[in-house]
C-alpha positions in Angstrom: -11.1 -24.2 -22.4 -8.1 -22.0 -20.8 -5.1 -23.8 -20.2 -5.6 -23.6 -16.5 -8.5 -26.0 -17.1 -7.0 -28.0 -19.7 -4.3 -28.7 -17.2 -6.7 -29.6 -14.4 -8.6 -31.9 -16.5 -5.4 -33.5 -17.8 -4.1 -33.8 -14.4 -7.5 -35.4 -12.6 -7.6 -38.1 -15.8 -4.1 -38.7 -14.6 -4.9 -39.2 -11.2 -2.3 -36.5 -10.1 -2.7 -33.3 -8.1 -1.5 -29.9 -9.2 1.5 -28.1 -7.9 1.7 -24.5 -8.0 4.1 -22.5 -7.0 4.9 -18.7 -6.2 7.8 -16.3 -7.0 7.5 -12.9 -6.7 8.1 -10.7 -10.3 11.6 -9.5 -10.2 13.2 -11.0 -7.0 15.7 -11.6 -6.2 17.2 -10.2 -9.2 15.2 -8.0 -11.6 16.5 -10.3 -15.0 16.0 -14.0 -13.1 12.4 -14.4 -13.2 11.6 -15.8 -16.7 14.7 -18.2 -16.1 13.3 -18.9 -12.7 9.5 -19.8 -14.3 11.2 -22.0 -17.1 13.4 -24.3 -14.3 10.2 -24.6 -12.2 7.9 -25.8 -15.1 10.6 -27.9 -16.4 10.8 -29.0 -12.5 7.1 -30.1 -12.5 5.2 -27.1 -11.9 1.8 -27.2 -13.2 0.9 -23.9 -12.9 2.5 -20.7 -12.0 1.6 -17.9 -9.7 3.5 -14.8 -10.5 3.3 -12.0 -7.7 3.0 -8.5 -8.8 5.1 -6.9 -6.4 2.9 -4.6 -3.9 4.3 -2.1 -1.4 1.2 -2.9 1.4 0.6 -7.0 0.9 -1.8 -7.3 3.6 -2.0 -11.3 3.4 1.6 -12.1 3.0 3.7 -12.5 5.6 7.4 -10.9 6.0 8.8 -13.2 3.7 6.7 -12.5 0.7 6.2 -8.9 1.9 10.4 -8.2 1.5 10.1 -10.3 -1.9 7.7 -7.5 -2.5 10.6 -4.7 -1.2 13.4 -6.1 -3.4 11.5 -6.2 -6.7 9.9 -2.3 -5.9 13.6 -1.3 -5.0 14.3 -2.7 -8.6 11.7 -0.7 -10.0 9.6 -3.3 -11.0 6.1 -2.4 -12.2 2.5 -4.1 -13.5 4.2 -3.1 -16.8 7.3 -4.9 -16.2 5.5 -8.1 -15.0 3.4 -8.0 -18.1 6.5 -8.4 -20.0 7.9 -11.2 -18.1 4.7 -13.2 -18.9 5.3 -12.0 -22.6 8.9 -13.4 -22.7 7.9 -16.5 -20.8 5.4 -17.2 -23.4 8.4 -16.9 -26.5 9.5 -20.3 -24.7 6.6 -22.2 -22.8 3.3 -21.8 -24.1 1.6 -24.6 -22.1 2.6 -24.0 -18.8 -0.8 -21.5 -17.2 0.7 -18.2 -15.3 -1.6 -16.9 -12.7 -1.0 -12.9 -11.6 -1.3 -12.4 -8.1 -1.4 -9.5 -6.2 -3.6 -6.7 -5.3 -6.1 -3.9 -6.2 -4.1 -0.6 -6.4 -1.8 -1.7 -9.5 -4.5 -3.0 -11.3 -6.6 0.4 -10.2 -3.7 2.9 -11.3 -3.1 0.8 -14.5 -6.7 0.6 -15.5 -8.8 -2.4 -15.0 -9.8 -2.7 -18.9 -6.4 -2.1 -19.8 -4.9 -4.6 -17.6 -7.5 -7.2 -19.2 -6.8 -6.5 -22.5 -2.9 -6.5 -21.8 -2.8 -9.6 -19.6 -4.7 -11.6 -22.5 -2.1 -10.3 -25.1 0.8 -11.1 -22.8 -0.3 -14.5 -22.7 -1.8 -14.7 -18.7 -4.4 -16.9 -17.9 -5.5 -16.2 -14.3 -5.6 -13.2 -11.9 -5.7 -13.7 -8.4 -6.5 -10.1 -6.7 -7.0 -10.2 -3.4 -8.7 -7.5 -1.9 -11.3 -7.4 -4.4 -14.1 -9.1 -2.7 -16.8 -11.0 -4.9 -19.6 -8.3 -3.9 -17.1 -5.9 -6.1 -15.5 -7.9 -8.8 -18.2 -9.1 -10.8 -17.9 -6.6 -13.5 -14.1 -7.7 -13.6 -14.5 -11.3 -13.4 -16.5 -11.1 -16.2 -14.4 -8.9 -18.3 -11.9 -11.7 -17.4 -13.8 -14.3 -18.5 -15.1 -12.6 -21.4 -10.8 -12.3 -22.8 -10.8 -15.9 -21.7 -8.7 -15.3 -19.0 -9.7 -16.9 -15.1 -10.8 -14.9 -12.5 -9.1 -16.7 -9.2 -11.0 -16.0 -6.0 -9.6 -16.9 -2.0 -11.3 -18.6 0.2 -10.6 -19.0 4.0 -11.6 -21.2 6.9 -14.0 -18.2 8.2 -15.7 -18.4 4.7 -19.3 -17.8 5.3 -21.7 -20.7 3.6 -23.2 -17.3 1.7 -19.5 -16.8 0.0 -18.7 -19.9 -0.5 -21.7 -19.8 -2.5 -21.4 -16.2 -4.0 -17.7 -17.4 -5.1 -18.5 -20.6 -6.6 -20.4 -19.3 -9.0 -18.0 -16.5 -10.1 -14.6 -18.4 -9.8 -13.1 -20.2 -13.0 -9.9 -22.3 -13.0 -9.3 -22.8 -9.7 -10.7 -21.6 -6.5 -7.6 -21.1 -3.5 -8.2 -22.1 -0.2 -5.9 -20.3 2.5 -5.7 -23.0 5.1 -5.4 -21.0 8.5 -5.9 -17.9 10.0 -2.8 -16.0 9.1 -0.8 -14.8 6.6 1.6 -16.7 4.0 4.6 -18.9 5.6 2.5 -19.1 9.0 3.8 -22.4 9.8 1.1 -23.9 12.3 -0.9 -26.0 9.1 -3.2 -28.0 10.2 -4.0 -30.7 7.7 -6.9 -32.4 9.4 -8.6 -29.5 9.4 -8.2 -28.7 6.1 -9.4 -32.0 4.9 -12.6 -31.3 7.2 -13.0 -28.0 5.0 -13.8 -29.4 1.8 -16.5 -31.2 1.9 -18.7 -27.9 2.6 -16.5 -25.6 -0.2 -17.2 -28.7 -2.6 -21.0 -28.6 -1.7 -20.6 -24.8 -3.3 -17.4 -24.6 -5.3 -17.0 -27.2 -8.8 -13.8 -25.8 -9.8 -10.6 -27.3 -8.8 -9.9 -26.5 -5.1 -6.1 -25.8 -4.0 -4.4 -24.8 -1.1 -2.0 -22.5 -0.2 -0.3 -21.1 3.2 1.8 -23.1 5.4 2.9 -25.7 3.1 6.6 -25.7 3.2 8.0 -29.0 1.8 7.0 -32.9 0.4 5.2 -34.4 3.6 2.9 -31.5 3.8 2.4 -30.5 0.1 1.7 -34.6 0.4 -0.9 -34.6 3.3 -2.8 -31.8 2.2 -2.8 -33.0 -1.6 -4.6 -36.3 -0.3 -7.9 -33.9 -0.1 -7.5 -30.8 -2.2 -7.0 -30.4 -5.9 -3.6 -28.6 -6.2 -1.1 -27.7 -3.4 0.1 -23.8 -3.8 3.6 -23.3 -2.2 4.9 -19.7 -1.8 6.8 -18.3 1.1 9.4 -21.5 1.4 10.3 -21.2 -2.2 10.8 -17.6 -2.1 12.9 -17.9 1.2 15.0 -20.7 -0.2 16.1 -18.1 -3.7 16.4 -14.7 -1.7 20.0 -15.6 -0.7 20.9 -17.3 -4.1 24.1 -16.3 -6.1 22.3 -14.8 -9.3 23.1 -18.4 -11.2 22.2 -20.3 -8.6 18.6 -19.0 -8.0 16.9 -21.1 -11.1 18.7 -24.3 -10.3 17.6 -24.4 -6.4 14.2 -23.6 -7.4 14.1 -26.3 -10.0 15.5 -28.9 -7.3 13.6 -27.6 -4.6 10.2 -28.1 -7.3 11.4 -31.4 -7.9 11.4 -32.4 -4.6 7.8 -31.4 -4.5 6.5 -33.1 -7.4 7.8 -36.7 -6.7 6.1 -35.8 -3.1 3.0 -36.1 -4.3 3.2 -38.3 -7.1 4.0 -41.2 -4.6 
């Protein structure tokens, strides 16, 4: 069982959802990011997605996509994120870290290498997101096969067909973008969500979470009352972009906090 799963099952025996939230590698400052992970799993954070910074994030919004800027400008690479997750792992070896990004580092890297690496590093998901199921299988199963989770999107204009074709590949969790947008759209629409799951459940037995538009307690709250896990990106990185360099851990931390006893009442 990866951790991701160990921490789902320990979670749903505890009757609590799963809060997960997003940085991007290197930003705001290129030496704050294993400090940053460390504050928000101390914080509450049950998992961890870590962006690998992209110069052309097609699903992020402006927000994420100048997180993405800052840490290039930096010179941070798939390399360098590796070896945050490495020095992450020196000092928490529970907490799951899930890469996120896209297909082009991972390409230019080398997909076998990156699998091997990523397992050695001490990742336990990879979230790319533009590679579609119909082209991934071979990498999903290299994934799986280093024990590693292969974490798929899925969107309200999800076809019953890839619902389908992506329950059966995804491991972990499954993410569930909640509008028609890009990350930090802020028109969420909760009811709708809830009317979502029951047909990804029909198709999907991994944990379900959702990500875009959730930017503090009452809606990480409302939208945790049907999903498995609330995923919380462009609010968090908004809140540490303008940070002093000490400062950016202990907002995240409070702001994390703030989160967590959201949806444990």
């Amino acid at each position: 069982m990866s951790r991701i799963q160990s921490t789902f099952a320990r979670l749903a025996a505890e009757g609590r959802k799963a809060l997960i939230p997003y940085v991007t590698a290197g930003d705001p400052y290129a030496d704050v990011t294993v400090e940053l992970m460390l504050a928000m799993a101390g914080a509450g954070a049950d998992v961890i997605e870590l962006g690998v910074p992209f110069s052309d994030p097609m699903a992020d919004g402006p927000v994420i996509q100048k997180a993405s800027e800052r840490a290039l400008a930096k010179g941070i690479t798939l390399t360098h994120v590796l070896d945050i997750v490495r020095d992450f792992r020196r000092q928490d070896d529970v907490t799951p870290v899930v890469l996120m990004g896209y297909a082009n580092p991972i390409e230019r890297f080398g997909p076998d290498r990156f699998v091997a690496e990523a397992r050695v590093a001490g990742v336990d998901g990879v979230l790319v997101v533009d590679y579609p199921p119909e082209e991934c299988e071979t990498f999903a199963a290299a994934l799986k096969a280093q024990g590693l989770d292969p974490i798929f999107l899925l969107a309200p204009t999800s076809t019953d067909a890839r619902v389908a074709r992506i329950g059966a590949l995804a491991s972990g969790y499954v993410y569930y973008v909640s509008l028609k947008g890009v990350t930090g759209a802020g028109h969420l629409d909760t009811a709708a969500v809830a009317d979502a799951m029951p047909r990804l459940r029909a198709h999907v037995k991994v944990p379900l979470g959702v990500g875009f538009g959730i930017r503090d307690g009452a809606t990480a709250a409302a939208v945790a009352r049907c999903s498995d896990a609330v995923v919380i990106g462009s609010a968090l990185v908004q809140l540490i972009e303008s940070q002093t360099r000490d400062n950016v851990a202990i907002q995240a931390a409070a702001f994390i906090r703030d989160i967590r006893a959201a949806l444990d009442a």
